[in-house]
C-alpha positions as CSV (number, residue, x, y, z in Angstrom):
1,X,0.0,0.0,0.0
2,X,1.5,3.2,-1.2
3,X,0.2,5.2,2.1
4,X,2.3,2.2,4.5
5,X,5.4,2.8,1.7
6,X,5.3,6.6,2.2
7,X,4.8,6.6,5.8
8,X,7.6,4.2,6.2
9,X,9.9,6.8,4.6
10,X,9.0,9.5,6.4
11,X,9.4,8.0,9.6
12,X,12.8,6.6,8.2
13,X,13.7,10.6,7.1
14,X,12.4,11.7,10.3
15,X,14.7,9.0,12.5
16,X,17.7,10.3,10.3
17,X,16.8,14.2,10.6
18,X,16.6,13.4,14.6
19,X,20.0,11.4,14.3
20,X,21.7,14.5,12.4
21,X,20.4,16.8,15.0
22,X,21.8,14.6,17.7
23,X,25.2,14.6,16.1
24,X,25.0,18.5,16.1
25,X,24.4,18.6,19.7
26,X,27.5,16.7,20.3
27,X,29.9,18.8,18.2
28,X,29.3,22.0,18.6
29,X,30.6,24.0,22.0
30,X,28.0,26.8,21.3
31,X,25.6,26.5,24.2
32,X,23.1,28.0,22.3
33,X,23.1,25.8,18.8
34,X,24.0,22.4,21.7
35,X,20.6,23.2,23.3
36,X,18.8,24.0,20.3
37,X,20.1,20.8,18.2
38,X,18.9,19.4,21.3
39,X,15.3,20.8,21.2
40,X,15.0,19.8,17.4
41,X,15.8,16.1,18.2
42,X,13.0,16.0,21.2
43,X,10.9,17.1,18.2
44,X,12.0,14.7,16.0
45,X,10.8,12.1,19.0
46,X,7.4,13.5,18.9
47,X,6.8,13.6,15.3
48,X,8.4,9.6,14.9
49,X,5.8,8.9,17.4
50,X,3.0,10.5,15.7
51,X,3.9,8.8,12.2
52,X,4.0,5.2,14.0
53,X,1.1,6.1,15.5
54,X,-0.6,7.0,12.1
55,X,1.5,3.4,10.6
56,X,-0.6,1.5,13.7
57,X,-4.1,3.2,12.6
58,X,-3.8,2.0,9.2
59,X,-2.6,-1.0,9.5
60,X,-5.5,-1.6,12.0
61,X,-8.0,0.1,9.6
62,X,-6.7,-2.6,6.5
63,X,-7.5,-6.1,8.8
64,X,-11.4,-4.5,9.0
């Protein structure tokens, strides 16, 4: 199912943007840019959860 296909990639882009951020955190000495890299990966967290949520509801909505 093409909606599965393209919710599986943006959960995938998601994980790596929230990865990236993470990474940015940990190399920069700017307090500033560490806590907002930081901010930007706890949103990543919530918007990974969202998609999987969404990924549950129609896998759930397909075995009706």
């Amino acid at each position: 199912m093409t909606v599965k296909k393209d919710l599986d990639k943006a959960v995938a882009a998601a994980e790596s943007a929230k990865g990236t951020y993470a990474a940015f955190a940990q190399s920069t000495e700017d307090q500033n840019a560490k806590t907002m890299f930081e901010q930007m990966s706890q949103d990543m967290d919530r918007h990974i959860a969202q998609l999987n949520s969404r990924l549950s509801s129609t896998a759930e909505n397909q075995l009706k």
